[in-house]
C-alpha positions as CSV (number, residue, x, y, z in Angstrom):
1,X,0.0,0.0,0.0
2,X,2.8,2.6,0.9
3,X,4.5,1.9,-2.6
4,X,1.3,2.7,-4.4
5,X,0.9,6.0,-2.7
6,X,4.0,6.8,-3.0
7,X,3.9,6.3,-6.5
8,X,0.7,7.9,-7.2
9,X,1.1,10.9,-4.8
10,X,4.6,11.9,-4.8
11,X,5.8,12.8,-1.1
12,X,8.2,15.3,-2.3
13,X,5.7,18.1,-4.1
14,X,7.5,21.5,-4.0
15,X,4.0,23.2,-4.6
16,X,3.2,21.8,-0.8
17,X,6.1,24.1,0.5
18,X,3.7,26.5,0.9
19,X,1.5,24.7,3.0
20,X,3.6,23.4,5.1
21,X,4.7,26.7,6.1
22,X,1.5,28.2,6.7
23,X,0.0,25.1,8.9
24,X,3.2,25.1,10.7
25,X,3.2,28.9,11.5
26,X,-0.3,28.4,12.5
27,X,0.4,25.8,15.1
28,X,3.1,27.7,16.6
29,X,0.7,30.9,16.9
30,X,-2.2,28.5,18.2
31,X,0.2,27.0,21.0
32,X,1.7,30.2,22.1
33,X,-1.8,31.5,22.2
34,X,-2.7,28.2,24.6
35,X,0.2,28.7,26.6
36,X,-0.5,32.2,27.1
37,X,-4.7,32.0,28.1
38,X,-3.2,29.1,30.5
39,X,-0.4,31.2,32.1
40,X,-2.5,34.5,32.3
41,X,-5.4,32.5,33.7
42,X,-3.0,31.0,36.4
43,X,-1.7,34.4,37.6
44,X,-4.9,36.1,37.8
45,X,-6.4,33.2,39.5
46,X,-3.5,33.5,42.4
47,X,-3.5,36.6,42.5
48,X,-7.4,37.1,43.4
49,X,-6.8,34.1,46.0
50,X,-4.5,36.4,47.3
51,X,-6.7,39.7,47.9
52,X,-9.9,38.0,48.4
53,X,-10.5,38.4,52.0
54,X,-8.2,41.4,52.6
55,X,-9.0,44.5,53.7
56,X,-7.2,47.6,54.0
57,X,-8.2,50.2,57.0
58,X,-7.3,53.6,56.7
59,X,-7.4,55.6,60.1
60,X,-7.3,59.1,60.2
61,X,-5.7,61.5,62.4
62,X,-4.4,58.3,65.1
63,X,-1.0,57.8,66.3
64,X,1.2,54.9,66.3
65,X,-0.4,53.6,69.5
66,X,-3.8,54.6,68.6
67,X,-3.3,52.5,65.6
68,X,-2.1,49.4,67.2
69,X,-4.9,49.6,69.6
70,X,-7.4,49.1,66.3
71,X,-5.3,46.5,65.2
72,X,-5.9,44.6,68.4
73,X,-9.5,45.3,68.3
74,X,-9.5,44.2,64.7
75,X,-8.0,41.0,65.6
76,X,-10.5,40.1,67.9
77,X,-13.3,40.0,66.0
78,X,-14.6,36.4,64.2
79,X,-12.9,35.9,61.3
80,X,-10.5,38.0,61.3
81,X,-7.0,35.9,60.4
82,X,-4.9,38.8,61.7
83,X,-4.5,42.6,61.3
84,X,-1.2,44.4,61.8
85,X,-0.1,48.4,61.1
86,X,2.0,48.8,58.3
87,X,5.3,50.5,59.1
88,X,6.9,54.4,57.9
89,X,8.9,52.4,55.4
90,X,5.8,50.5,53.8
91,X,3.6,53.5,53.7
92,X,6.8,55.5,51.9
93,X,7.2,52.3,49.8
94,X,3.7,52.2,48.7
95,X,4.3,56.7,47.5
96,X,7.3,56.1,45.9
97,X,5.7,55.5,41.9
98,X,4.3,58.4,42.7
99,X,6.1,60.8,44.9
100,X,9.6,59.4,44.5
101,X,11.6,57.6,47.2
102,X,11.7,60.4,49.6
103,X,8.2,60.1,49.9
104,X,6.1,63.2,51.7
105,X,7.2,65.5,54.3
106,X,7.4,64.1,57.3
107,X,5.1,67.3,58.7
108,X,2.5,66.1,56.5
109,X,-0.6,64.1,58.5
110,X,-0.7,60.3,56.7
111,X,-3.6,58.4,57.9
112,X,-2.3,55.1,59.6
113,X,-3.1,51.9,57.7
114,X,-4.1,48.4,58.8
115,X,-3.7,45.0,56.5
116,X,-6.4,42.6,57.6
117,X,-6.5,39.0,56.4
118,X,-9.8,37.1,57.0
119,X,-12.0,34.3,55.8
120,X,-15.7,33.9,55.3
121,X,-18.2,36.2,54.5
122,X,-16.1,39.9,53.3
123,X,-19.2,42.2,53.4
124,X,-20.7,40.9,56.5
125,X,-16.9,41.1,58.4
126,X,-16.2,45.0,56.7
127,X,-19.4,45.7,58.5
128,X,-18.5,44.3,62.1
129,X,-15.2,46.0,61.1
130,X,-16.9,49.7,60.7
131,X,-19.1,49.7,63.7
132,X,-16.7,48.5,65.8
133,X,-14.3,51.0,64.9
134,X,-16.7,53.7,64.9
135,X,-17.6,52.3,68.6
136,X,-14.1,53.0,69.9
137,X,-14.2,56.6,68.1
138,X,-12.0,55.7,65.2
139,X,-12.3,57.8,61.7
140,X,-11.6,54.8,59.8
141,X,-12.4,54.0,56.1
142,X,-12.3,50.2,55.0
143,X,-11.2,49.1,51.7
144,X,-12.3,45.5,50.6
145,X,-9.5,43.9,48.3
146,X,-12.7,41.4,47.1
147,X,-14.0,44.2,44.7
148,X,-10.8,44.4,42.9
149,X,-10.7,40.7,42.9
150,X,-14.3,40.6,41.1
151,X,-12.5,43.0,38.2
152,X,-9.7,40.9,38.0
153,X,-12.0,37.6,37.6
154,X,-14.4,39.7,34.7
155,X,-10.9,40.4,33.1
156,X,-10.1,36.9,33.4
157,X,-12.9,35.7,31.8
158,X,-12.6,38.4,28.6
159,X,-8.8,37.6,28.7
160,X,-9.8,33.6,28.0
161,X,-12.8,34.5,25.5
162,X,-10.0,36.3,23.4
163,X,-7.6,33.2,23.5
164,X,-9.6,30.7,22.7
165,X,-11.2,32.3,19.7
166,X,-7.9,33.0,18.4
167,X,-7.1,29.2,18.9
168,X,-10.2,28.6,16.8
169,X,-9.9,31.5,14.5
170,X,-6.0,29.5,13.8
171,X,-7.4,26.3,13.6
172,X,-10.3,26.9,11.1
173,X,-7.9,29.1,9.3
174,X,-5.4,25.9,9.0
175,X,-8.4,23.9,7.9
176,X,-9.6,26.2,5.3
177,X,-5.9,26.1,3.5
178,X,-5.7,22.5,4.1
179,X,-8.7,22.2,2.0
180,X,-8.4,24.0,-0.7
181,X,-4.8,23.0,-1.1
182,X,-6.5,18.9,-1.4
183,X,-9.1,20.4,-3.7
184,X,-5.8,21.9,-6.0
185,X,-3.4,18.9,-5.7
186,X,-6.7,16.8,-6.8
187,X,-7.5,19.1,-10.0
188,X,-3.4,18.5,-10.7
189,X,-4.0,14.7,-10.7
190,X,-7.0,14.2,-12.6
191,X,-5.6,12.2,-14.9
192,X,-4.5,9.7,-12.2
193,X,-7.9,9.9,-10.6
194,X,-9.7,9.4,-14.0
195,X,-7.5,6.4,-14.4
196,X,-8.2,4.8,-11.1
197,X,-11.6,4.8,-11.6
198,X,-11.2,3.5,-15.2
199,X,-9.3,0.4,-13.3
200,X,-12.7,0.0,-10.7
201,X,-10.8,2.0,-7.5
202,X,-13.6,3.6,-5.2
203,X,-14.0,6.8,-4.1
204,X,-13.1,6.2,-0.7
205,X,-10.0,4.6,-1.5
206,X,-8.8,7.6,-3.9
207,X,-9.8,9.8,-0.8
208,X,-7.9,7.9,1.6
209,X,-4.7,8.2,-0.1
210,X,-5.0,12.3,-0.1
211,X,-6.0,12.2,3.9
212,X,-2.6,9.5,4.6
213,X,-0.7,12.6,2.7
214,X,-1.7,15.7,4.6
215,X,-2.0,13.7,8.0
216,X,1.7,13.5,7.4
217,X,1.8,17.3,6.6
218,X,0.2,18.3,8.9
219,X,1.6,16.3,11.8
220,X,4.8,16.7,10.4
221,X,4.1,21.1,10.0
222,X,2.2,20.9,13.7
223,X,5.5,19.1,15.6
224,X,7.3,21.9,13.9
225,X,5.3,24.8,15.1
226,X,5.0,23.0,18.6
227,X,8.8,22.9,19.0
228,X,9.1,25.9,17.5
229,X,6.4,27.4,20.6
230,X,8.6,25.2,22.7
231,X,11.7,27.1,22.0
232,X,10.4,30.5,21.9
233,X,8.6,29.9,25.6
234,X,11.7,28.7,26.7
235,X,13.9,31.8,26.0
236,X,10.9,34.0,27.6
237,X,11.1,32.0,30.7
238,X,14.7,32.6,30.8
239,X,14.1,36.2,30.0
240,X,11.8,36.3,32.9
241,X,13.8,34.5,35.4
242,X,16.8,37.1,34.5
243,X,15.1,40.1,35.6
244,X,15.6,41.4,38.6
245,X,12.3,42.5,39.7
246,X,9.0,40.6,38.1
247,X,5.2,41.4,38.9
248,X,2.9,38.7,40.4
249,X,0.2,40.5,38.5
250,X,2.2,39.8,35.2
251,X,1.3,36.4,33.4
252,X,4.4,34.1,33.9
253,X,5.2,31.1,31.3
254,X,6.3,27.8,32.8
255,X,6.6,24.3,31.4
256,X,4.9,21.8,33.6
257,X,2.8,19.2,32.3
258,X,0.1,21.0,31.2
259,X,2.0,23.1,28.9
260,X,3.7,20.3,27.7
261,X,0.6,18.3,26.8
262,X,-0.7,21.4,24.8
263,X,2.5,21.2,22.8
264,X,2.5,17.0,22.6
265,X,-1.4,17.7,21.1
266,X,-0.9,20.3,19.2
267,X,0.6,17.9,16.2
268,X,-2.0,15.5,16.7
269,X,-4.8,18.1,16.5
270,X,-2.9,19.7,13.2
271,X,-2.7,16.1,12.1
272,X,-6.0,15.2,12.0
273,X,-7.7,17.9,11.0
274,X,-5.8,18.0,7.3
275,X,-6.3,14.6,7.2
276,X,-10.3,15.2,8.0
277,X,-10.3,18.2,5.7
278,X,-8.8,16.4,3.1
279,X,-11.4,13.4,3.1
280,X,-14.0,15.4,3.2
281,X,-12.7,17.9,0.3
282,X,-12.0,14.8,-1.9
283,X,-14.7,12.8,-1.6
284,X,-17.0,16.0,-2.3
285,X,-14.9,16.9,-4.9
286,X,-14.8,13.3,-6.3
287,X,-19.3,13.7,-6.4
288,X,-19.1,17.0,-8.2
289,X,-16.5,17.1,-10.8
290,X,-16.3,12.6,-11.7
């Protein structure tokens, strides 16, 4: 059987070059854009686990001790996890991006602020958190890091919409050119599907010596693109791990099983649909033009 394809449908067709180069580019741009919804989706989703839950109490016109005081009171509600006052240095680090590292003069009142780590129920706890506050004569104001995570998750969920119809907009792409490059390289062989009907061959067989040919394409164009991804995520990690400061809230590529599953599929998927697109094209083809 291999010798007969081989000598009906040439492996070596330099009018495939083409193709190959396209379905191959296409992979690679499918993968990356896998690997990209994955590793966007996994830092959005630690960092909302990381703010959901946290507040942020602002207290105006307190001292040092006056704000260690409400931290203690804080602590002691139900639920609370803990609750401590940031320092001078934490507060200055938090206005540097925007009033340099000097920060403000030191003349100038800066409410006090209070991290608070908690589980359960955040709008029930913010409230036990304001009236007790306001019981002890506090002017606080309480900031619920839970709202920001909600913005973050709609993000998230716009963010994967946008990937994955990229991945399809690639993949129907890849089919489309698979297709009408079957429906060419069968209008170049007429002559050799005229005579293989002449000798009694069946459709299905004529059409299952075009889909053996561009599964091989396109598994051969998809492995390609997929080590091609592989490489190109591989310098970005090392990019990334070379800088000396990196952003939880930036998406960070990594190469654990997951990712290397997209890139082991990525072939396969490439692989079969040519060789789907190419039965399909032929045998249609065969019905309208034979």
């Amino acid at each position: 059987m291999k010798a007969r394809e081989s000598s009906l449908l040439p492996l070596e067709d330099a009018r495939e070059a083409a193709l190959f180069f396209v379905v191959g580019a296409l992979c690679f741009l499918a993968a990356l854009a896998a690997l990209s919804a994955k590793s966007t989706y996994g830092a959005a989703r630690a960092w909302t686990a990381e703010v959901e839950g946290e507040f942020t109490v602002s207290l105006s016109g307190a001292d040092a001790d006056a704000a260690s005081e409400a931290a203690r009171l804080i602590a002691g509600l139900d639920g609370v996890d803990a609750a401590r006052v940031f320092t001078d240095d934490e507060i200055n680090a938090l206005l540097a991006p925007n009033f340099g590292q000097s920060g403000l003069p030191a003349d100038l009142p800066l409410p006090r602020l209070i991290a608070v780590t908690s589980e359960g129920d955040a709008e029930a706890l913010g409230e036990r958190m304001s009236e007790a506050l306001k019981g002890a004569g506090y002017d606080a104001a309480i900031d619920s890091h839970t709202e920001w995570a909600g913005d973050v998750r709609r993000m998230l969920g716009i963010s994967r919409l946008i990937a994955l119809s990229i991945v399809a907009l690639l993949s129907a792409t890849a089919i489309a050119v698979i297709a009408f490059a079957t429906h060419a390289a069968l209008l170049a062989r007429r002559d050799i599907v005229d005579v293989l009907h002449v000798a009694g061959a069946r459709d299905r067989f004529i059409a299952s010596l075009f889909e053996r040919r561009f599964w091989l394409l396109g598994l051969r164009a998809g492995t390609v693109g997929a080590l091609v991804a592989l490489a190109t995520v591989a310098i970005l990690i090392a990019l990334g791990r070379s800088g000396a400061e990196r952003s939880g809230l930036l998406p960070q590529l990594s190469l654990d099983f997951p990712d290397l599953a997209v890139l082991v599929v990525t072939p396969v998927i490439a692989g079969l649909a040519a060789r789907i697109a190419a039965g399909i094209t032929v045998m249609r083809s065969l019905k309208s033009v034979m």
